[in-house]
N, C-alpha and C positions, 0 to 999 in steps of 0.2 A: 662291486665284487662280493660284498657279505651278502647282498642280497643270492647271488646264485648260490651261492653258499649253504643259505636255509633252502631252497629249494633243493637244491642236489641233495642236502643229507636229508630231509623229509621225505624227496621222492626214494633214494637208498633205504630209508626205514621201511615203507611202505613195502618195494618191488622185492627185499629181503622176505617177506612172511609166504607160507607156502602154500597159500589161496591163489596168490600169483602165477603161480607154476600150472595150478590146477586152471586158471583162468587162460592162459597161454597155450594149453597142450587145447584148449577147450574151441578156442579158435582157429586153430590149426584145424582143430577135426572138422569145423564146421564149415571152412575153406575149401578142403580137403573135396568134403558132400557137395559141397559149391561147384565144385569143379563139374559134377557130376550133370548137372541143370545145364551149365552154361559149356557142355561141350570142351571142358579142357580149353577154352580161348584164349589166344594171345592178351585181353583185357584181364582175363581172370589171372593169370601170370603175371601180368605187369601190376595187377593190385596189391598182391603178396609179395610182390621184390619189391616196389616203393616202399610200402608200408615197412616193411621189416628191417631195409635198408635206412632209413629210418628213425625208426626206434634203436638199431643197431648203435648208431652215430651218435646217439643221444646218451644212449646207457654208457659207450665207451668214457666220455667226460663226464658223465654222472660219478662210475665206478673208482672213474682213477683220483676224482676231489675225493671220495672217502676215502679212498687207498691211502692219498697223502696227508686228509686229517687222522686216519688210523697211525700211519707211519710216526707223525709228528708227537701223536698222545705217547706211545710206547716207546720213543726214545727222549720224552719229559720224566715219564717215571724209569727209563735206566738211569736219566742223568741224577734223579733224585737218589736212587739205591748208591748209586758212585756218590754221590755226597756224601749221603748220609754214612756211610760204612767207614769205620774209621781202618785205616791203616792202605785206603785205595786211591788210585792216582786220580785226583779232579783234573786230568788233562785230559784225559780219557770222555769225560765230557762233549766234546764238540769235535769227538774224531773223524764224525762223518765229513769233515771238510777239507779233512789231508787228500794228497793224492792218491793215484792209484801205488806208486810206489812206497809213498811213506808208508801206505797201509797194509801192504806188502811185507814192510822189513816189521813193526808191532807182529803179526800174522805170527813170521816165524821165530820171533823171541815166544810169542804163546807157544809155538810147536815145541819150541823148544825145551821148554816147562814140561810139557806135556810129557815130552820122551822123558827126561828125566823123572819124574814123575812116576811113570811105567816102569823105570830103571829101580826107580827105590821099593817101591810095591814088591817085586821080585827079589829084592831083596831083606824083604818081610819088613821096609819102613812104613810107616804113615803117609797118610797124603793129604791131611789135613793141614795143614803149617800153609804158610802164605809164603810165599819165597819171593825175592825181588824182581823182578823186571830187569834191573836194570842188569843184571849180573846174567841173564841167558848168555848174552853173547858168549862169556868164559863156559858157559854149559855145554856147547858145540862141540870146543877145546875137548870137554870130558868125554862126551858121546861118543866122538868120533875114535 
């Protein structure tokens, strides 16, 4: 498995630089002139759908192992800023493992903050202070 690993991010570094794009649009054109020789033919059709089909299928798991080692880097360093920040919940942490509901009811205690928030602004307070979590729920009470 680590072997695909270095492949796939190797080949993602590479197909990223935009020689690539230029090398891509470059055989398309030359495809394209191809057609022209060979009569538009059913072969010359089927070279460019295999081929591209493909490459298609290949860059799809290519893109999405960087997607997921992108994914996994950027929420090592949130979990690090939530450590490191004094006065933040380290549950918050490994939230990406709640359900869709638990992450649902977190969601609108944030909303919740938020409205209030909005509420005190207009009321010419700050909005810098850190306010609890755990206290939105009584926040709804007030909004509403």
């Amino acid at each position: 498995m680590e072997y695909f690993s270095r492949i796939a991010k190797w080949i993602s570094d590479k197909t990223a630089q935009s020689y690539v794009g230029f090398a891509a649009f470059f055989i398309v054109m030359v495809w394209a002139i191809a057609g022209l020789f060979f009569h538009f033919s059913v072969m010359w059709h089927l070279f460019i759908g295999t081929l591209s089909g493909a490459i298609s299928i290949l860059m799809l798991f290519i893109i999405q192992n960087s997607q997921n080692r992108h994914t996994i880097a950027i929420q090592l360093k949130l979990d690090e800023i939530i450590r490191a920040t004094k006065g933040a919940h380290n549950e918050m942490m490994d939230i990406e493992k709640l359900t869709d509901e638990d992450l649902a009811k977190i969601q609108r205690k944030y909303g919740l903050l938020a409205e209030k928030t909005k509420e005190d602004l207009k009321k010419g307070r700050i909005d810098t202070h850190t306010p609890d979590i755990e206290k939105a729920d009584k926040l709804e009470t007030q909004l509403l």
